[in-house]
C-alpha distance (Angstrom), angle and dihedral (degrees) to the residues before:
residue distance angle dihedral
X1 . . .
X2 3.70 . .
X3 3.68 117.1 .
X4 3.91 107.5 -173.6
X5 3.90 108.3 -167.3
X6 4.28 122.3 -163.5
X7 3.83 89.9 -41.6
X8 3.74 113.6 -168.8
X9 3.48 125.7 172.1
X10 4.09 115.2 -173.3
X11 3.82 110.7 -171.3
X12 4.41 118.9 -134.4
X13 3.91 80.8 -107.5
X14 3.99 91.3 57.5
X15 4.13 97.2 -117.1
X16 3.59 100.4 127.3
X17 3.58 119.3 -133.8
X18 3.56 108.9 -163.2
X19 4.31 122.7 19.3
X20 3.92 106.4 -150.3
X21 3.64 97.7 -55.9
X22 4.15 113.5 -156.7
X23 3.38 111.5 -169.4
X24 3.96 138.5 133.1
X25 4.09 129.3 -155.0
X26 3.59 123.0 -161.7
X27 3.64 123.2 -151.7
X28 3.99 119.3 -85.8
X29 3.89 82.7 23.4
X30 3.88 110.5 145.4
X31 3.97 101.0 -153.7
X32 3.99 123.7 179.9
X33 3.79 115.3 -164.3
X34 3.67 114.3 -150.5
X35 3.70 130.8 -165.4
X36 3.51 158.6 129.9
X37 4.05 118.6 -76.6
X38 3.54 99.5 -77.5
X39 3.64 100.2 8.2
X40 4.27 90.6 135.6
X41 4.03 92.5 -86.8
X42 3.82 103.1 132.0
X43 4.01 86.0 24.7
X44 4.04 83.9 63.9
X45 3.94 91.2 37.2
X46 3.72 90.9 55.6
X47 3.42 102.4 43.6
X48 3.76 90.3 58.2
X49 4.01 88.1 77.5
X50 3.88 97.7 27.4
X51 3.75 100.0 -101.9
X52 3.47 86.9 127.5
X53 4.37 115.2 31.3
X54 3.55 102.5 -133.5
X55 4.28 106.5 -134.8
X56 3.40 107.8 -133.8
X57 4.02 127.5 10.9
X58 3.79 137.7 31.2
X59 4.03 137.3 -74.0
X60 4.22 99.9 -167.4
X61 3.92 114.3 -174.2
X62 3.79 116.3 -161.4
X63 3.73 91.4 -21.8
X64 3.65 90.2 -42.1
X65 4.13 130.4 120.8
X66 3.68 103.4 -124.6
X67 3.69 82.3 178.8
X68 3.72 96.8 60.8
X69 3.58 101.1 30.7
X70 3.97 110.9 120.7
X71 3.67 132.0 175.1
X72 3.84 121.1 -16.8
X73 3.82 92.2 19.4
X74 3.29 113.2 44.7
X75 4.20 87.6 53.7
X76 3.71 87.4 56.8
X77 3.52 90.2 46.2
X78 3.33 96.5 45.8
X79 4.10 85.9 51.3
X80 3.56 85.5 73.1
X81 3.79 100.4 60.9
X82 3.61 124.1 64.2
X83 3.62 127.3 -157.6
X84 4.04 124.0 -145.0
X85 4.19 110.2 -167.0
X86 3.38 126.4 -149.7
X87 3.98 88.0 -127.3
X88 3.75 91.3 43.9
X89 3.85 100.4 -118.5
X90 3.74 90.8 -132.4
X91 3.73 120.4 148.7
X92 3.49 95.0 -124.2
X93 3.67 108.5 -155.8
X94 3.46 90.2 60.1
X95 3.97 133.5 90.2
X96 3.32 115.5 -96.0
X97 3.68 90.5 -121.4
X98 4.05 89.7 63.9
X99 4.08 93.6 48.6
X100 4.05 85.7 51.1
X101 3.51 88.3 52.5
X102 3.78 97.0 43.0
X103 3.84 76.7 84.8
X104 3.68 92.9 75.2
X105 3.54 92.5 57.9
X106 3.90 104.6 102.4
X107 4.36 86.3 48.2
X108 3.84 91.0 67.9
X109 3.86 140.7 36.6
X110 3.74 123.2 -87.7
X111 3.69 108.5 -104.4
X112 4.28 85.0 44.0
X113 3.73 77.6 59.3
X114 3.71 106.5 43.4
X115 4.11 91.5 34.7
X116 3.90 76.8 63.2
X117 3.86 85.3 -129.7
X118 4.04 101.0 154.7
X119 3.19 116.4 163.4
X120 3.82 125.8 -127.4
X121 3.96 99.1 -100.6
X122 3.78 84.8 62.4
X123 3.72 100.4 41.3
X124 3.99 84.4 52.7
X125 3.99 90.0 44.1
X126 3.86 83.7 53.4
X127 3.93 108.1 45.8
X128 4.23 79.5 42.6
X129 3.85 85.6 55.0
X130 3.90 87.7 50.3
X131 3.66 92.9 52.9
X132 3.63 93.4 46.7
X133 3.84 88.6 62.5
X134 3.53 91.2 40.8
X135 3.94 108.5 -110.5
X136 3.56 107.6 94.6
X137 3.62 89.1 139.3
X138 3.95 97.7 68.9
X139 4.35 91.1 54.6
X140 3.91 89.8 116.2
X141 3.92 94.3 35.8
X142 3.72 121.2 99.3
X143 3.95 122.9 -104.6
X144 3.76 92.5 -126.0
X145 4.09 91.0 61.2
X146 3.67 98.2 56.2
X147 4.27 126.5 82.7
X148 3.66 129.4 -103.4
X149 4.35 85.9 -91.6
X150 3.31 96.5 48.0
X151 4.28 101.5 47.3
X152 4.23 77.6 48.0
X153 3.78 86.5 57.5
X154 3.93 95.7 45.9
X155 3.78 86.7 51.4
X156 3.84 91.5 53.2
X157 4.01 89.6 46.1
X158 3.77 84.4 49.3
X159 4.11 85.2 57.5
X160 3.96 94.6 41.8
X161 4.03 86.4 51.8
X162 4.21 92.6 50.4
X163 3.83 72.0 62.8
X164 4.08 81.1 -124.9
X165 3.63 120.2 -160.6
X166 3.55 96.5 -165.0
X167 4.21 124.7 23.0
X168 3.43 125.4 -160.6
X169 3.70 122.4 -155.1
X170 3.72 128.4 -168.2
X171 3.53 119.6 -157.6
X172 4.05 89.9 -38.1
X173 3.83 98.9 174.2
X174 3.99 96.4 30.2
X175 4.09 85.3 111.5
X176 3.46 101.4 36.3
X177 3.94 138.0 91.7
X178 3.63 123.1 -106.7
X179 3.90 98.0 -99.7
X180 3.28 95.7 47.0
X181 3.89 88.4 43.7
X182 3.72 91.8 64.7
X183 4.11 92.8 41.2
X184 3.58 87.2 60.6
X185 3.65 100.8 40.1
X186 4.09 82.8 47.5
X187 4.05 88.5 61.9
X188 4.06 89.4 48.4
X189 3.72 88.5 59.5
X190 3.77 101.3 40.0
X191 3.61 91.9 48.9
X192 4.00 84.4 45.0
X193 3.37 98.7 43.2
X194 4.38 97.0 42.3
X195 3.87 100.8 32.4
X196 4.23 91.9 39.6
X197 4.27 79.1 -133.0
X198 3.77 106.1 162.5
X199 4.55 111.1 -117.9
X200 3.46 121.9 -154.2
X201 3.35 105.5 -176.3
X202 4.18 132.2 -174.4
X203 3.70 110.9 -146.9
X204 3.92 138.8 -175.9
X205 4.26 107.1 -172.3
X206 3.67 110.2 63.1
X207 3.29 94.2 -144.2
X208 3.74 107.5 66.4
X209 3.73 78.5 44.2
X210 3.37 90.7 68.1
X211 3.82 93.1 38.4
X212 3.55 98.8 59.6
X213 3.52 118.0 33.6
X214 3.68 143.1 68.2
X215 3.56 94.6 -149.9
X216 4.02 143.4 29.3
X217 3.62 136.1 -148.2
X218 3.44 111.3 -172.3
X219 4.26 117.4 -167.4
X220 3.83 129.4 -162.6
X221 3.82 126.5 176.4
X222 4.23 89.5 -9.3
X223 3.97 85.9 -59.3
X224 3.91 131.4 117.5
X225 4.00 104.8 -114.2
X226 4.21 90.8 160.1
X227 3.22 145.3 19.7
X228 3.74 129.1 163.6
X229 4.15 154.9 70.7
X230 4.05 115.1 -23.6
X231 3.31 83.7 -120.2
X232 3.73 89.2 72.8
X233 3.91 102.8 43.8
X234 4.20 101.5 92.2
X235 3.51 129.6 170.0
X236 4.05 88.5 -88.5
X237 3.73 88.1 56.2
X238 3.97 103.7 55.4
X239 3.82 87.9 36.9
X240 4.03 79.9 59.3
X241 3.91 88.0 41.6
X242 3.89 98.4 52.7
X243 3.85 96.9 31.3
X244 3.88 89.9 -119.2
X245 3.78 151.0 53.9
X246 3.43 103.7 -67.3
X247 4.06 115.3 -111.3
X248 3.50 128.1 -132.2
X249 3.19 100.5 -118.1
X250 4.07 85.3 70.9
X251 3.74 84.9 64.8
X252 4.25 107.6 84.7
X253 3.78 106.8 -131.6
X254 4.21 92.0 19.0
């Protein structure tokens, strides 16, 4: 569970990136956040694992302050959450064996890690991971040599192999084509759906929004303007969310 408690995050420059945001996430929860360009969606995202420090408030995992977590703890809680880039964050000269395991990095000690010395339980964990996302043929094949959908699906295998209990993914699909859109967002909700691992998930086109989660946050200006089932999020409610009728060009495939 993730308890978010009157987050606020004020930038150096004064723009505030997140307005005392209440909210709390359950675990096997897949939640979209929707929002304007700026509206405090990767701010919220990134706070979640302490890339960004949040100013004021609390972020409390599993009965845990992520918030005040130093040292030892917060790496192992930060073991627990994986992170999935829009830009993949893959080091792309490298197999795509090596960036799976990369993922293993915060279990052992840093010259293990940079000798390249895994041992076998992870190398099995990691060609599994590859065959969960359905490209366990391209292990030994170089990051650079694969498309857009398939560096997005090493990146998830990278989170399946940190053995995450929560991933994060900003804006995963935002440079990707419709098919391979939905291919990706298919993985998110197997792995969400068979391994019970909690998605949050940062989305642009309302649509697949709707498609693939069970719940919506929806951001403006850093504040909280909805929060509940899909069910609930209608036409009415992202025109509320974005300030305006919602363009086409919002809609994947339109």
């Amino acid at each position: 569970m993730i308890e978010i408690k009157e987050a606020t995050k004020v930038y150096s420059n004064g723009t505030v990136g997140l307005n005392k945001i209440n909210t709390t996430i359950k675990q096997g929860d897949f939640v979209v956040i929707v929002g304007r360009s700026g509206a405090g969606k990767s701010t919220l995202l990134r706070a979640i694992n302490r890339l960004h420090d949040i100013t004021d408030g609390e972020i409390v995992i599993n009965g845990k302050s992520l918030t005040k977590a130093n040292g030892k703890q917060l790496r192992e809680m930060r073991r627990d959450i994986g992170m999935i880039f829009q830009n993949f964050n893959l080091i792309k000269r490298n197999t795509v064996l090596k960036n799976v395991l990369s993922g293993r990095v915060a279990y052992h000690s840093t010259m293990r890690t940079l000798l390249g010395l895994w041992p076998k339980a992870d190398v099995d964990l990691a060609h599994d991971a590859l065959n969960r996302v359905g490209i366990p043929d391209k292990a030994y094949v170089r990051a650079d040599e694969l498309s857009g959908g398939q560096q997005q699906r090493v990146s998830i295998a990278r989170a399946l192999a940190q053995e995450a209990k929560i991933i994060l993914a900003d804006e995963p699909v935002a440079s990707l084509d419709p098919l391979t859109t939905r291919q990706v967002m298919d993985d998110l909700r197997r792995i969400n759906q068979e391994l019970g691992i909690t998605m949050i998930v940062n989305l642009h086109f309302i649509d697949i929004a709707r498609e693939y989660a069970t719940r919506i946050i929806g951001l403006r200006d850093g504040e909280l303007v909805f929060d509940g089932p899909v069910e609930d999020a209608t036409d009415e409610m992202f025109t509320q969310i974005y300030e305006r009728e919602i363009k086409k060009d919002e809609l994947l495939g339109v």
